[in-house]
VORORO-247251 format. One line per field, with one value per residue: residue number from 1; residue in three letters; chain; x, y, z of N, C-alpha, C in turn. Coordinates in nm, 4 decimals. Layout:
// residues N
nr = (NUM, ...) $
rest = (ALA, ...) $
kette = (A, ...) $
neast = (X, ...) $
nnorth = (Y, ...) $
nup = (Z, ...) $
caeast = (X, ...) $
canorth = (Y, ...) $
caup = (Z, ...) $
ceast = (X, ...) $
cnorth = (Y, ...) $
cup = (Z, ...) $
// end
This chain:
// residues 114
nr = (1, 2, 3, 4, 5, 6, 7, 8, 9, 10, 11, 12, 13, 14, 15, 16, 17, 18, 19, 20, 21, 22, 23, 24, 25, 26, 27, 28, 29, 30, 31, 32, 33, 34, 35, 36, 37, 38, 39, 40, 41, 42, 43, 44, 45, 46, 47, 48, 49, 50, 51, 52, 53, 54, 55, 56, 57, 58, 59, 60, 61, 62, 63, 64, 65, 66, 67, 68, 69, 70, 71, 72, 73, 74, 75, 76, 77, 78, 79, 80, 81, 82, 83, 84, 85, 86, 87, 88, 89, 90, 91, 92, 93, 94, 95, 96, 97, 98, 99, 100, 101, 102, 103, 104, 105, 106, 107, 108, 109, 110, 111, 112, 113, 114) $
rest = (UNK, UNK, UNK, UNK, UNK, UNK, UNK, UNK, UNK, UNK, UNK, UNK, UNK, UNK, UNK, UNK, UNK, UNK, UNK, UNK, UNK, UNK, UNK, UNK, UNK, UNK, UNK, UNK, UNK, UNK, UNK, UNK, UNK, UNK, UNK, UNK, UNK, UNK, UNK, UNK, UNK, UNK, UNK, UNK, UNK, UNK, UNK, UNK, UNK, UNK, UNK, UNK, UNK, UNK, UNK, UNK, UNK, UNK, UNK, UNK, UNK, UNK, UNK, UNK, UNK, UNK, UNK, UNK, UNK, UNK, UNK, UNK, UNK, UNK, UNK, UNK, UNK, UNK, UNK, UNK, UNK, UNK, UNK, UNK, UNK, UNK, UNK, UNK, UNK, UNK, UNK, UNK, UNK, UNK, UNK, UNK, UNK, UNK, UNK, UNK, UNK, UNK, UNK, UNK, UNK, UNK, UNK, UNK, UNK, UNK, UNK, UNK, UNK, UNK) $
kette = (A, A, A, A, A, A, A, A, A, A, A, A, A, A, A, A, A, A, A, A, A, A, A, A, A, A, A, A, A, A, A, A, A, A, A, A, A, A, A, A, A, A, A, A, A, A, A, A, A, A, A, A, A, A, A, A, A, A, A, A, A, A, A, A, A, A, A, A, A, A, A, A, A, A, A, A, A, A, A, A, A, A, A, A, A, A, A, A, A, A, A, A, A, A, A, A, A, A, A, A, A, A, A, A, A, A, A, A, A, A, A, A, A, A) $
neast = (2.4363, 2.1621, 2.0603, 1.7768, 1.7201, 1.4712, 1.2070, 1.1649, 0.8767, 0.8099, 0.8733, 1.1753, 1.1467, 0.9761, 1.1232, 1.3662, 1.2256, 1.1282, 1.3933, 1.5299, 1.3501, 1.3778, 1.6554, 1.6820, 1.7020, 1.5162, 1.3018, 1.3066, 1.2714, 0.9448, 0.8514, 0.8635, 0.7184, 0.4676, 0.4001, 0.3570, 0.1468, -0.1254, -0.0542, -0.1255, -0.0025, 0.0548, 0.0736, 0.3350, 0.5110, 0.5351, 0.7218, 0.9883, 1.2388, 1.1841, 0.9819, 0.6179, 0.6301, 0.8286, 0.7775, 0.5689, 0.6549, 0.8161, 0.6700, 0.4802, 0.6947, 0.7236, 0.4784, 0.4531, 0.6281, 0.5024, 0.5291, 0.4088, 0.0331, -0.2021, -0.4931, -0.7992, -0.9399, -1.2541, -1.1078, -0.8700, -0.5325, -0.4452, -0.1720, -0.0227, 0.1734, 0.2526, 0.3214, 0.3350, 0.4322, 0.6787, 0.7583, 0.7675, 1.0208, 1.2112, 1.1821, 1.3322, 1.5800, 1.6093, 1.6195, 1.8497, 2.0362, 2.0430, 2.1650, 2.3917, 2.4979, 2.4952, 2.6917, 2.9232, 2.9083, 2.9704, 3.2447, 3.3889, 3.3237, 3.4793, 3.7419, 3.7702, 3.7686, 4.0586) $
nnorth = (2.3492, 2.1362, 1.8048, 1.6754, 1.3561, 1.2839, 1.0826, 0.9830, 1.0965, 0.9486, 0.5984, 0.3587, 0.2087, 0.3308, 0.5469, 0.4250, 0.3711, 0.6243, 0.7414, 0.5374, 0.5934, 0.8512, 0.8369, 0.8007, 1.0150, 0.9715, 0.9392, 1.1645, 1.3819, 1.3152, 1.3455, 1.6051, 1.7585, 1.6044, 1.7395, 1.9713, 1.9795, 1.7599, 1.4669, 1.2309, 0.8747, 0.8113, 1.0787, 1.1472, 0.9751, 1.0495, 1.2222, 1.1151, 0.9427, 0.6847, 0.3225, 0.3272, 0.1176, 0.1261, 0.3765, 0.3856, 0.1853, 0.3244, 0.5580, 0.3344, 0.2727, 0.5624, 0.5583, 0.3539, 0.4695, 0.6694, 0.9016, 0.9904, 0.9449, 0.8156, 0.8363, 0.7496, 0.8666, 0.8555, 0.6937, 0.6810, 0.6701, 0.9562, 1.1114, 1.2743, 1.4466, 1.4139, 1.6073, 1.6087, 1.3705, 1.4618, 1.6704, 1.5505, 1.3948, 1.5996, 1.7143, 1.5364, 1.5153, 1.7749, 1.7292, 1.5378, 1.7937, 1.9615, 1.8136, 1.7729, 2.0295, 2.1736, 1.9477, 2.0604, 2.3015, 2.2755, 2.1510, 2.3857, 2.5667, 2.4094, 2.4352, 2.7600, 2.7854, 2.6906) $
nup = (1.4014, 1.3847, 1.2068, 1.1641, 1.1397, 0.9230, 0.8169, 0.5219, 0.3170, 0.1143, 0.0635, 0.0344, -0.1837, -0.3534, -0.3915, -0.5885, -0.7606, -0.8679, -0.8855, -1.0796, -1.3032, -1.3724, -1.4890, -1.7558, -2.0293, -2.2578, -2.0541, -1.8796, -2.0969, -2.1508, -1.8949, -1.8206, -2.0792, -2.0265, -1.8563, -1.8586, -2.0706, -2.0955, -2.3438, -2.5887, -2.5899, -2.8756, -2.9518, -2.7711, -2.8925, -3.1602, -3.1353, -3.0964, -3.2068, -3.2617, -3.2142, -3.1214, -2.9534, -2.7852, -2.6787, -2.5885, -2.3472, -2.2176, -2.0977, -1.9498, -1.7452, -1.6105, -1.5053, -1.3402, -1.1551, -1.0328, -1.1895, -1.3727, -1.4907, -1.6508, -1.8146, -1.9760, -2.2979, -2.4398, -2.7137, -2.6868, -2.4267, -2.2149, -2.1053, -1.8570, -1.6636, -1.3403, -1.0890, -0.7990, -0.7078, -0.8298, -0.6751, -0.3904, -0.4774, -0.4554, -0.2125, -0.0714, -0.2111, -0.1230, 0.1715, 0.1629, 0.0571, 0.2662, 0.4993, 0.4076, 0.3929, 0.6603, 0.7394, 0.5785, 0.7028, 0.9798, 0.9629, 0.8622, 1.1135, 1.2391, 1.1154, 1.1405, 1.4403, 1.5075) $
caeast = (2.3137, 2.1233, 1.9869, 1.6933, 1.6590, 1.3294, 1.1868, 1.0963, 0.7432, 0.8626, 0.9189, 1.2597, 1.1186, 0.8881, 1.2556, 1.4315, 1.1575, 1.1455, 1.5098, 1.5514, 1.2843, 1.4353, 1.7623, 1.6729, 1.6899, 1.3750, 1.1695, 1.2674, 1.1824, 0.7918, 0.7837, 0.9063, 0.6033, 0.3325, 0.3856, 0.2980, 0.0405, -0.1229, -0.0940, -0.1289, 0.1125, 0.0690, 0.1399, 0.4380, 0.5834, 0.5909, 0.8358, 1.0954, 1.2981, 1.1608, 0.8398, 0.5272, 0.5940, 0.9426, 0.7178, 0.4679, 0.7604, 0.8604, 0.5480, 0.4825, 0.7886, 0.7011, 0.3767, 0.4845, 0.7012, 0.4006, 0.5340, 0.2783, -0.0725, -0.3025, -0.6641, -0.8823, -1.0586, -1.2466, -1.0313, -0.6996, -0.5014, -0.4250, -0.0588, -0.0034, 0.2972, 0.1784, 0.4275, 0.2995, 0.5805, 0.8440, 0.7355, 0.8324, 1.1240, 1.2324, 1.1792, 1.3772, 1.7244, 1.6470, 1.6555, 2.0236, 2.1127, 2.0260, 2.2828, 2.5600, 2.5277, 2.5215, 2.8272, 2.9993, 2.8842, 3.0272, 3.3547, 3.4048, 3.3180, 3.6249, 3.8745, 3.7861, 3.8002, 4.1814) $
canorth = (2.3211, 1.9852, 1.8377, 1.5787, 1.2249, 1.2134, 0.9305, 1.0709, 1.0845, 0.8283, 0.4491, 0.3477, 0.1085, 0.4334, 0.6413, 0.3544, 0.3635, 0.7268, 0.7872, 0.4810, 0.6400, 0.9958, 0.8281, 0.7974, 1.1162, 0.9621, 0.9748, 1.2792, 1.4723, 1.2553, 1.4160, 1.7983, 1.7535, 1.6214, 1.8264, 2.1332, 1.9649, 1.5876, 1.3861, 1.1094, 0.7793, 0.8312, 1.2648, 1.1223, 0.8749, 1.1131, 1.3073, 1.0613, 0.8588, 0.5332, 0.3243, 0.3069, 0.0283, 0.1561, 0.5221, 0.3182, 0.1297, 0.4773, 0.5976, 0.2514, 0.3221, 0.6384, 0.5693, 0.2313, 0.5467, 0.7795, 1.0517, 1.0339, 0.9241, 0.7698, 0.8119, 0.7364, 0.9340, 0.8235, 0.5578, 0.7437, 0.7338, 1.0670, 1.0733, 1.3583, 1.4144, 1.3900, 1.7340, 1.5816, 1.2767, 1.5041, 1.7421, 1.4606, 1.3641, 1.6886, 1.7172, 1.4541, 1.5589, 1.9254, 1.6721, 1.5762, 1.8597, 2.0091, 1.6821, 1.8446, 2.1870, 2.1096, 1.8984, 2.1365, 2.4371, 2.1920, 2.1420, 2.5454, 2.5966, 2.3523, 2.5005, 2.8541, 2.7595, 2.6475) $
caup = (1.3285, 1.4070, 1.1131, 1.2244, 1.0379, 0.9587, 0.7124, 0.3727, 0.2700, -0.0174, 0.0811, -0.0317, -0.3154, -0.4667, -0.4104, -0.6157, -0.8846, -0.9374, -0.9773, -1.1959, -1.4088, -1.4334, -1.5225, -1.8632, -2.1118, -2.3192, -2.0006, -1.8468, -2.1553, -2.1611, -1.7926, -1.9056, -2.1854, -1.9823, -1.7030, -1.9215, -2.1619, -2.1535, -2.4537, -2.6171, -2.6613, -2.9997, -2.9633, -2.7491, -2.9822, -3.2641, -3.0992, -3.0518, -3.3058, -3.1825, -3.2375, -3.0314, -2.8370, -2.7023, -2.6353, -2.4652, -2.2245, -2.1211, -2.0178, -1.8452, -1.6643, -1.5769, -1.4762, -1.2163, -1.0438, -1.0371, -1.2680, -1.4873, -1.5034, -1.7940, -1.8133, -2.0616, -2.2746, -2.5312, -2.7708, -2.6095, -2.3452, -2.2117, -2.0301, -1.7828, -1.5514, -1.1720, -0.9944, -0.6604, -0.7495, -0.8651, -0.5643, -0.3160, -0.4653, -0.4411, -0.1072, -0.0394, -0.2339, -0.0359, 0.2855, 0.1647, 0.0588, 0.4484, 0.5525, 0.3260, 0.4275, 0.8089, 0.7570, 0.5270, 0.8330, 1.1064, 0.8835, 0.8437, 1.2381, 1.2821, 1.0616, 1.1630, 1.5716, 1.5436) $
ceast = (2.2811, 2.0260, 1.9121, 1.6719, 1.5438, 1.3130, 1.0967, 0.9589, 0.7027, 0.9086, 1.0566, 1.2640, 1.0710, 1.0560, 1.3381, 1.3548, 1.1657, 1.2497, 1.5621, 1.4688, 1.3595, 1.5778, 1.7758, 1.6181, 1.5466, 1.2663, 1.1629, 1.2221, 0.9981, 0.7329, 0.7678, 0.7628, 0.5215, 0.3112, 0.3135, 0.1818, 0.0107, -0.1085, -0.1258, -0.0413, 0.1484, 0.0963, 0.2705, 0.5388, 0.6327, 0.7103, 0.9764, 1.1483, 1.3152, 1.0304, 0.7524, 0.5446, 0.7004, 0.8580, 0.6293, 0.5382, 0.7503, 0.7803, 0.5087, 0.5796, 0.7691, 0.5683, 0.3496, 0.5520, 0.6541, 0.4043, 0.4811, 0.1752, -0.1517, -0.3929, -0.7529, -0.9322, -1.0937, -1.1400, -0.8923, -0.6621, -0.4177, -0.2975, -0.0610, 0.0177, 0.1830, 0.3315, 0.4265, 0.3957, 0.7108, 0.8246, 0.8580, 0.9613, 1.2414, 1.2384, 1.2716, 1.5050, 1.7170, 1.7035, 1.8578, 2.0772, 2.1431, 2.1479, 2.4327, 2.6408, 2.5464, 2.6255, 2.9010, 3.0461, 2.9786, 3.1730, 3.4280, 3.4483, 3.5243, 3.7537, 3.8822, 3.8232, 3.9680, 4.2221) $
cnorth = (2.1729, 1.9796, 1.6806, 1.4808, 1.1850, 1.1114, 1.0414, 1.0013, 0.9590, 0.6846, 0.4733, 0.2768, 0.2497, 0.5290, 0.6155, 0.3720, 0.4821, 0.7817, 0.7235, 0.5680, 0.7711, 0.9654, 0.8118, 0.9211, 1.1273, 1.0126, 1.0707, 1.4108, 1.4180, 1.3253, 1.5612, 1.7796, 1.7677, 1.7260, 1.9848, 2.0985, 1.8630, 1.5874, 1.2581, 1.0159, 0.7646, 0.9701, 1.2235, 1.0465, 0.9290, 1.2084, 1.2671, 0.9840, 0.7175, 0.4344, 0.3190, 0.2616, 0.0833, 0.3182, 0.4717, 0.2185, 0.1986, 0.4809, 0.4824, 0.2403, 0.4151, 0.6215, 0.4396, 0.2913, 0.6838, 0.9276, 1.1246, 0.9412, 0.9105, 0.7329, 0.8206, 0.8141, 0.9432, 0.7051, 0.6001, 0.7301, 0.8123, 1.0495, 1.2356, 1.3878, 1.4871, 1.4763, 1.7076, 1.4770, 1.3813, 1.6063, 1.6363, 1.4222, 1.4502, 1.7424, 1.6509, 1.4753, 1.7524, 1.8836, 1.6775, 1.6819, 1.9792, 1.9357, 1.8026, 1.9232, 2.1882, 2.0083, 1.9975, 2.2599, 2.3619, 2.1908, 2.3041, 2.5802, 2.5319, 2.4053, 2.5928, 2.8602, 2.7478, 2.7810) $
cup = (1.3431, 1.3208, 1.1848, 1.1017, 1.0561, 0.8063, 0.6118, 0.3303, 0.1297, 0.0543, -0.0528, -0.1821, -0.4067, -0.4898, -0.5138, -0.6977, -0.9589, -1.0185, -1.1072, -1.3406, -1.4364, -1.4595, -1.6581, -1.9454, -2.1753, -2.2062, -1.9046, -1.9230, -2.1730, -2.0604, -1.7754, -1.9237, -2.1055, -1.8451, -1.7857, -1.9909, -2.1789, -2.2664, -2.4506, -2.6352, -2.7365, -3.0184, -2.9237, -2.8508, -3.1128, -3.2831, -3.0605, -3.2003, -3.2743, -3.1854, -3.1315, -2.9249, -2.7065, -2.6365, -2.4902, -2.3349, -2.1484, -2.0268, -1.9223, -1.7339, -1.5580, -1.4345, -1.3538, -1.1304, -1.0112, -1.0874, -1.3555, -1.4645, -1.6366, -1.7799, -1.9568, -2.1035, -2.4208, -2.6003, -2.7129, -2.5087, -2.3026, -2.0986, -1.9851, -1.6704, -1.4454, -1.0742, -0.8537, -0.6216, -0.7504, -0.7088, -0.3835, -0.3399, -0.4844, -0.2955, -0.0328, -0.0758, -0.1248, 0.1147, 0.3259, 0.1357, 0.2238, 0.5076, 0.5149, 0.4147, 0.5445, 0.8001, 0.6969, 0.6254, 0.9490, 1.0892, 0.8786, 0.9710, 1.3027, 1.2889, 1.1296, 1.3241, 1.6004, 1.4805) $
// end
């Protein structure tokens, strides 16, 4: 099995931003949420045991590693996870996990040959 190194649709800086962001519990449940239903910074914030400003970090977090999106509307802004982000970086652990499995297959072929 020949697995081809191709260059992931992600620059290594956006790769480095995303995972930092989903390394934190707070802001992979903000991306869960909006992925099913925008809210608000203030809908978000009520759901955590934390104030505003630390709600509103998150989401700035989030939203500098394109996992979510905030648009205006009216005096609000409306936060709602961006699947086209997690899509990609999804794409990208299926890459390694292709690496693995084609070494793990190569590794097998070995043993079983002798």
């Amino acid at each position: 099995m020949v697995v081809r190194s191709e260059r992931p649709a992600l620059a290594d800086d956006e790769i480095d931003r995303i995972f930092r962001a989903l390394a934190d519990a707070t802001r992979r449940d903000i991306v869960r949420r909006t992925l099913t239903e925008e809210a608000s910074v203030s809908e978000l914030a009520a759901a955590y045991d934390m104030s505003f400003a630390a709600v509103q970090k998150h989401v700035a977090v989030l939203e500098g590693a394109g996992l979510v999106t905030k648009e205006p509307q009216g005096r609000e802004r409306r936060v709602r996870g961006n699947p086209d982000t997690l899509r990609q970086a999804q794409q990208l652990l299926d890459r390694y996990e292709q690496i693995w499995s084609g070494r793990v297959a190569r590794l097998d072929a070995l043993l079983t040959d002798e």
